[in-house]
C-alpha positions as a printed Julia matrix, in Angstrom:
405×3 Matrix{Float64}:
 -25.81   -3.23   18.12
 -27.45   -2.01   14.76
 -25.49   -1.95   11.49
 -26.01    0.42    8.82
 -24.98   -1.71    5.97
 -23.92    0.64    2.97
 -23.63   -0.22   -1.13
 -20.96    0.6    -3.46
 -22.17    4.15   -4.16
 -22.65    5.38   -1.06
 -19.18    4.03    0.38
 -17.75    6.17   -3.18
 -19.5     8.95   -1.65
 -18.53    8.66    1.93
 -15.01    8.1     0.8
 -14.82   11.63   -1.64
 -15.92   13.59    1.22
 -13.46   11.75    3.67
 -10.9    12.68    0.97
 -11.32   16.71    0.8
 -12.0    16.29    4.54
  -8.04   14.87    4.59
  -7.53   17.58    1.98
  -8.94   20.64    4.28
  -7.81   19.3     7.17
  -4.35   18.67    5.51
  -4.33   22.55    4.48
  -4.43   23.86    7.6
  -2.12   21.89    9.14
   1.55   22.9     8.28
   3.35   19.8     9.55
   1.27   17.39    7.72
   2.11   19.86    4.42
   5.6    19.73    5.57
   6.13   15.84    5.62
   3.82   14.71    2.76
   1.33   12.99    4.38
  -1.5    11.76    1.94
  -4.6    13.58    2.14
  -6.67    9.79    1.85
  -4.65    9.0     5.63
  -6.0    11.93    7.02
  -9.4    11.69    5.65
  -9.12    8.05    6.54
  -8.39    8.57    9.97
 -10.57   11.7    10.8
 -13.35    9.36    9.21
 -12.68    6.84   11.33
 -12.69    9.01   14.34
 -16.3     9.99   13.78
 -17.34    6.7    13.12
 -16.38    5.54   15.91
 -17.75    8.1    18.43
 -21.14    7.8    15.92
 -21.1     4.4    17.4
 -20.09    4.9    20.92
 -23.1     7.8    21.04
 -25.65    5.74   19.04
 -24.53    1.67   19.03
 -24.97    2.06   15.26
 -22.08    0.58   13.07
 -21.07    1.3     9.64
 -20.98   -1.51    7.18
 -18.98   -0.33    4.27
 -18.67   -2.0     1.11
 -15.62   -4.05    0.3
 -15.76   -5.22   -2.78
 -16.16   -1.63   -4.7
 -12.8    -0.48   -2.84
 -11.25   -3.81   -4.44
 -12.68   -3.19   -7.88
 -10.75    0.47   -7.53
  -7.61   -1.41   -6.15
  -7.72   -3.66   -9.57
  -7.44   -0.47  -11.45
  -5.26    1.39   -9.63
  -2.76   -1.84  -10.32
  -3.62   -1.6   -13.98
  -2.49    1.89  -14.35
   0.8     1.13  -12.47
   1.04   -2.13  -15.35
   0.37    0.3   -18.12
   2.78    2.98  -16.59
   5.64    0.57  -16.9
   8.02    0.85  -20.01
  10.02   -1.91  -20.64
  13.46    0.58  -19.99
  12.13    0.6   -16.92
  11.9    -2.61  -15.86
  15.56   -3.45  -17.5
  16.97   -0.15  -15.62
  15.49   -1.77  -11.96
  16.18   -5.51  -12.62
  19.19   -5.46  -10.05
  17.32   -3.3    -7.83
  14.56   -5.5    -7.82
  16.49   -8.37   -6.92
  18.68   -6.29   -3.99
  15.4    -5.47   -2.17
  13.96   -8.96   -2.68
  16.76  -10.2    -0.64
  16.66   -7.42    1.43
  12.84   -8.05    2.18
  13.8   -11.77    3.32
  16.18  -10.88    5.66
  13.74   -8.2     7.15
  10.66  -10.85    7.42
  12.92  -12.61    9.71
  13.84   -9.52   11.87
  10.41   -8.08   11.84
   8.98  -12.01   13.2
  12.26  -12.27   15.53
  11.59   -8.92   16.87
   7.66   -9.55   17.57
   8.66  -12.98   19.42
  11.33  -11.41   21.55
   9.12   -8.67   22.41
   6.34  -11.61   23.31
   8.79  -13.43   25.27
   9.78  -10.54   27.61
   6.31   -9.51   28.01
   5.18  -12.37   28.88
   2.92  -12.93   26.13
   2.39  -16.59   24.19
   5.5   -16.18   21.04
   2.65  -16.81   18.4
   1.44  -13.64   19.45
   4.86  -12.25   18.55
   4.81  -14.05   14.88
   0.87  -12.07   14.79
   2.65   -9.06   15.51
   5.4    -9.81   12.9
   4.84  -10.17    9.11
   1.24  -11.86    9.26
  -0.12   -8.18   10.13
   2.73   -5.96    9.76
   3.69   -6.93    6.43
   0.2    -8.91    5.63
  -2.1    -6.58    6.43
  -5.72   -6.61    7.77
  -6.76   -9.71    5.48
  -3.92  -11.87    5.9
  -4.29  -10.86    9.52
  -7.89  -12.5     9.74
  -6.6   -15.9     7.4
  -3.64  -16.3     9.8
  -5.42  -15.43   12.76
  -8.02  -18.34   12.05
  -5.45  -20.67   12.02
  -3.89  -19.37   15.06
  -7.47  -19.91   16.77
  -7.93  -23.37   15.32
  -4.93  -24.92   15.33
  -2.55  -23.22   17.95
  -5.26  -22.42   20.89
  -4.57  -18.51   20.23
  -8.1   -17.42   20.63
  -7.66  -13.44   20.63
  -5.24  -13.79   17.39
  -8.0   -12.41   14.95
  -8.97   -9.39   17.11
  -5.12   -8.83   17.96
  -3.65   -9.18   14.16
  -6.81   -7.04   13.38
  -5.44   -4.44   15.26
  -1.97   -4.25   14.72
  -2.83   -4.41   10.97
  -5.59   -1.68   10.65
  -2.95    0.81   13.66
   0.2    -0.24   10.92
  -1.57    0.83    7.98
  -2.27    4.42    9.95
   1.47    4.54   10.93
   2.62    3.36    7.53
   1.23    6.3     6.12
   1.91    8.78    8.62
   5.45    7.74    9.11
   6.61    7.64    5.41
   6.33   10.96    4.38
   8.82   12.08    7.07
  11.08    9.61    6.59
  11.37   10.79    2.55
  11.64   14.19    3.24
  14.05   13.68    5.72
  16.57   11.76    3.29
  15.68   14.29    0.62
  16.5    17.15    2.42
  19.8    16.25    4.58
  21.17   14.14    1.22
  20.06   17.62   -1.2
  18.16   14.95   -3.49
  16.24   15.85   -6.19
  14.46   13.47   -9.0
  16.92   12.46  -12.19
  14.1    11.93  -14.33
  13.46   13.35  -17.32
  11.49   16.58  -17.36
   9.02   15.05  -20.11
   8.19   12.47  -17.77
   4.56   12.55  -16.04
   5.01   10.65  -12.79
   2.92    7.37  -12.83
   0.68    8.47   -9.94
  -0.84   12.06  -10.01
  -0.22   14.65  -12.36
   2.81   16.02  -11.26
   4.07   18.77   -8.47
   2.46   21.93   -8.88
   0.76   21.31  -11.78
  -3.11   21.53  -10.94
  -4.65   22.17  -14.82
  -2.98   18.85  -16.87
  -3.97   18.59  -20.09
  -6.61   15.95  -20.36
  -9.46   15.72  -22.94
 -12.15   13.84  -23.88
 -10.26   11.29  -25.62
  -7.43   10.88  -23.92
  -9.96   10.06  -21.26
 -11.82    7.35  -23.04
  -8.97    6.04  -24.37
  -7.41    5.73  -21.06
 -10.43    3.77  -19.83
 -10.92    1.67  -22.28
  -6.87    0.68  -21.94
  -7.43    0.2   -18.1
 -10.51   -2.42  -18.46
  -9.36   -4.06  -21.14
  -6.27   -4.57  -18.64
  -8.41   -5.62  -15.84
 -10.23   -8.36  -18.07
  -7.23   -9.5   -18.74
  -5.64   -9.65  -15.92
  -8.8   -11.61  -14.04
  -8.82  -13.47  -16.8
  -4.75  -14.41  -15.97
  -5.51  -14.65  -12.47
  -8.32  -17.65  -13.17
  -5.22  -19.71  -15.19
  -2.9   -19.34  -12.28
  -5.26  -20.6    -9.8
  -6.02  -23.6   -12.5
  -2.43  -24.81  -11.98
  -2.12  -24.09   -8.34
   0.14  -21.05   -8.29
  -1.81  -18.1    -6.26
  -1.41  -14.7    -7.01
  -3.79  -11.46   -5.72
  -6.07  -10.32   -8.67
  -4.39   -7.03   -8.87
  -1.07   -8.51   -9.14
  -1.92  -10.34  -12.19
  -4.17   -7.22  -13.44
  -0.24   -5.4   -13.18
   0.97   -8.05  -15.04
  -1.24   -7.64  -18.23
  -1.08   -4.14  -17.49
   2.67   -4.13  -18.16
   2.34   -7.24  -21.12
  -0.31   -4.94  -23.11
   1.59   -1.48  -22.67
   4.86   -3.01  -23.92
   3.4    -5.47  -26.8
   0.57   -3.42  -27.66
   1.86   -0.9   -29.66
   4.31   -2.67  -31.48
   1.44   -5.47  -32.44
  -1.27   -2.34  -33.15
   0.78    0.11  -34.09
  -2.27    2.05  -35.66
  -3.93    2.42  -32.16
  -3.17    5.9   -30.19
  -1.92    3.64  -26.82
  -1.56    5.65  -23.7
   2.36    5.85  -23.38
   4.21    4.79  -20.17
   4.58    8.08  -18.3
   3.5    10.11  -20.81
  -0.27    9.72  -20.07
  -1.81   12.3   -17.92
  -4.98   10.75  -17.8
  -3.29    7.45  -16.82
  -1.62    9.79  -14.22
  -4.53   10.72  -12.51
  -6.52    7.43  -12.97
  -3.82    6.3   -10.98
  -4.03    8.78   -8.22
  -7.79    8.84   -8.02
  -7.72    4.89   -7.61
  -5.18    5.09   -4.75
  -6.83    7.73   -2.99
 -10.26    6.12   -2.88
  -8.32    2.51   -1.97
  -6.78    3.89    0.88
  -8.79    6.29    2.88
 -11.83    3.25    2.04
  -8.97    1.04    3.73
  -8.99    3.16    6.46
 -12.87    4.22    7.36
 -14.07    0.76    8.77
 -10.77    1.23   11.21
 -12.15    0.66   14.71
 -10.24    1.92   17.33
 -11.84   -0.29   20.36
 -10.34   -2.94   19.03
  -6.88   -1.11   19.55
  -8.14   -0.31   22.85
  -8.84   -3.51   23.95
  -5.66   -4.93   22.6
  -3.74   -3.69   25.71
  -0.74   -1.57   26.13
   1.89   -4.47   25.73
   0.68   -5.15   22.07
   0.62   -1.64   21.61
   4.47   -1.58   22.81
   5.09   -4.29   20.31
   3.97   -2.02   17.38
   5.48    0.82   18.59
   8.84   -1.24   18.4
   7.91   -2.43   14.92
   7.48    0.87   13.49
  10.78    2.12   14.86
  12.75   -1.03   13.65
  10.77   -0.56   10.2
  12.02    3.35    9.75
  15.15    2.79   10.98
  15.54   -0.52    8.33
  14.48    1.8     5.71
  16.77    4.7     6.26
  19.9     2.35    7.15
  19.81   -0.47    4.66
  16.95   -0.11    2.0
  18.09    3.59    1.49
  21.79    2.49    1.19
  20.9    -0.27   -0.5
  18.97    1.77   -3.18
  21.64    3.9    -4.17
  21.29    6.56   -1.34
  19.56    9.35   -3.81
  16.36   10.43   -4.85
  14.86    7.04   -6.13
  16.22    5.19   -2.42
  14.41    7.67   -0.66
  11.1     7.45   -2.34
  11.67    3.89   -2.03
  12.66    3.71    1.57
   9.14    5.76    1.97
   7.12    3.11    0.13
   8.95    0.4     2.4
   7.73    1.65    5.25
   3.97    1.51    3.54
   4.42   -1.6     2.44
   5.82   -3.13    5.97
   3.73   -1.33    8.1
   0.24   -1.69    5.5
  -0.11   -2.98    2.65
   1.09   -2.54   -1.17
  -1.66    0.78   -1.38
   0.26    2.28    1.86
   3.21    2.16    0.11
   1.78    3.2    -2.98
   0.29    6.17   -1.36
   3.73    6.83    0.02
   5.16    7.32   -3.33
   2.47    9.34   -4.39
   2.48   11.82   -1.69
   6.14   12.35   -2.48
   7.0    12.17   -6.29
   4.04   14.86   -6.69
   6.12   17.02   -4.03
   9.76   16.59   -5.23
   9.23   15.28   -8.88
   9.04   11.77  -10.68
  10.57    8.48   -9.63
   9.78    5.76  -12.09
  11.78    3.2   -10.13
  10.08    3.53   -7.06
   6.68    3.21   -9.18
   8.02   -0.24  -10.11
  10.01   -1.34   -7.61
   7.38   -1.19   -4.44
   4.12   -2.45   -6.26
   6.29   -5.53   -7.48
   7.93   -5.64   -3.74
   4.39   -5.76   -1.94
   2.28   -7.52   -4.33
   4.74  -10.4    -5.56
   7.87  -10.79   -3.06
   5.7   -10.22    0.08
   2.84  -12.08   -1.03
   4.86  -14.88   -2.16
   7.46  -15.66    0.82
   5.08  -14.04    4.2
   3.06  -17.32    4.6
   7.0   -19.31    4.02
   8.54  -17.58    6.24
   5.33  -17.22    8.77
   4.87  -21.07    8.68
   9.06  -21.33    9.68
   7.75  -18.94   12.7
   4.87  -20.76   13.47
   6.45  -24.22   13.59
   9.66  -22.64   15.36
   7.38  -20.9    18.05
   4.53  -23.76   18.32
């Protein structure tokens, strides 16, 4: 097997033209119009497709680059920091706390419902608890980190390869099934956004509206805003770790993000600062970032290692993904306030449960630029993927584990 191992600016490139690929083929394809989904899934997964058959023809493999998708995911999470007003965060405090409860309860159903599934088919439970939270919820990284352990310490040799799988096929179906699921709500509840009309949604620049009005230095300003955020927030990450408390770098860039937004202005009140919603280019920063994160996610996806997985793992993520949409319309919608913001928020659920924060992200995305701004959902799910799940997964995987073991 060769590998055709690819730097940061060709993976950028590869990743623009998987993008208007998703875009084209997202164009011509009514349903995929009709039910938001992002153009970076469909890129993602058509890019994947040839990939893969490049490799099945040739035995070459693509070797993307990680760490330039990671450096866009650190900015992506700035602009969602500097996109958050402090009325914001006071108007979703309760919110916040309902879905962090919420999310608890559901770690335990989606880990119950993976062992149960394990246990009828068969299958060792731990492979339930891989099919749970460590990939569902985790995603493709915590998948490999939990997986190791599984194969060290628990005798599970396939549980890399298997929580590889179900993490990289969730992250497909999180951001297939989303879209449908918010324009479902939206359109048999008549919803429609309450925010203000002045408002520029956080990600994107808005439905409809293809010719914002960006300039030079708006643009530089915006850039300058976002990096000094990121140093920051790498900065904050590197204390944390010196006192033992582990967050992901781009939940501590989000952090900054949000601190220099909200303090800046009233401590530099001289400086032109990019307003919270009010920043187009911060807008579309935001919604480049995401893009590039996602369908870059996506590309390296291999399906022969969904193949191989077999068709009673695949029957175990089928029943995740229906008892994740189904949680999401029932409770989280409910939960939310059953209107516009719950469904946008039940949407990024199913990212986040399914993916990863980005999914989720893109979720959001794909549907405030169709129906119109939702600020809380812009707060709610980065802080519900990249702080709640982060924090209580490996708690609640390590009750599983020793439970199951």
């Amino acid at each position: 097997m060769d590998s055709l191992v690819l730097d940061g600016r060709e993976t950028v490139v590869i990743a623009i033209f998987a993008v208007y690929l998703g875009r084209f083929v997202n164009a011509k394809v009514a349903f995929l119009r009709t039910y938001q989904i992002p153009d970076s899934v469909t890129g993602g997964i058509f890019a994947s497709l040839l990939f893969g058959l490049i490799y099945g023809a040739t035995g070459v493999e693509f070797d993307f680059n990680t760490p330039v998708r990671d450096a866009f995911l650190l900015i992506f999470f700035a602009c969602i920091g500097l996109s958050t007003g402090l009325a914001t965060v006071l108007a979703g405090g309760r919110q916040i706390v309902v879905l962090g409860v919420i999310a608890v309860v559901f770690m335990f159903l989606q880990n119950g419902m993976g062992v149960l599934l394990a246990n009828l088919l068969g299958l060792d439970p731990l492979l339930g608890v891989v099919g749970g939270t460590v990939s569902m919820a985790g995603g493709p990284g915590t998948a490999v980190a939990w997986g190791q352990i599984l194969q060290d310490n628990y005798g599970i040799d396939s549980a890399i390869n298997i929580g590889t799988a179900f993490a990289t096929v969730g992250m497909v179906i999180g951001g297939i099934l989303g879209g449908p699921l918010a324009a479902r709500l939206i359109n048999r509840h008549q919803l429609q956004s309450q925010a203000d009309v002045d408002l520029v949604p956080a990600i994107g620049i808005g439905a409809g509206e293809q010719q914002a009005e960006i300039n030079y230095d708006s643009m530089l300003r915006t850039i300058l805003v976002i990096f000094i955020a990121i140093g920051m927030g790498l900065v904050f990450d590197k204390f944390l770790l010196s006192i033992h408390f582990q967050l992901p770098e781009f939940a501590a860039c989000m952090i900054t993000g949000m601190l220099l937004i909200n303090v800046g202005p009233k401590l530099l009140p001289m400086v032109n600062w990019p307003l919270p919603n009010k920043s187009k280019s911060l807008s579309l920063m935001s919604e480049l970032s995401i893009s590039l994160v996602l369908v870059m996610s996506l590309m390296p996806m291999k399906w022969s290692v969904l193949i191989d997985a077999g068709p009673m793992i695949m029957l175990i993520l089928v029943a995740q993904s229906v008892l994740v949409v189904l949680f999401a319309m029932l409770v989280v919608f409910r939960a939310m306030g059953a209107n516009y913001d719950g469904a946008v928020i039940a949407s990024g659920y199913v990212g986040v449960f399914l993916g990863v924060t980005s999914n989720g992200m893109a979720n959001v995305s794909a549907v405030t630029q169709s129906h119109g701004a939702s600020p809380k959902a812009i707060l709610i799910i980065p802080l519900l993927g990249a702080f709640l799940v982060e924090l209580l997964n490996p708690v609640v995987v390590q009750l599983f584990l020793g439970w199951c073991g």
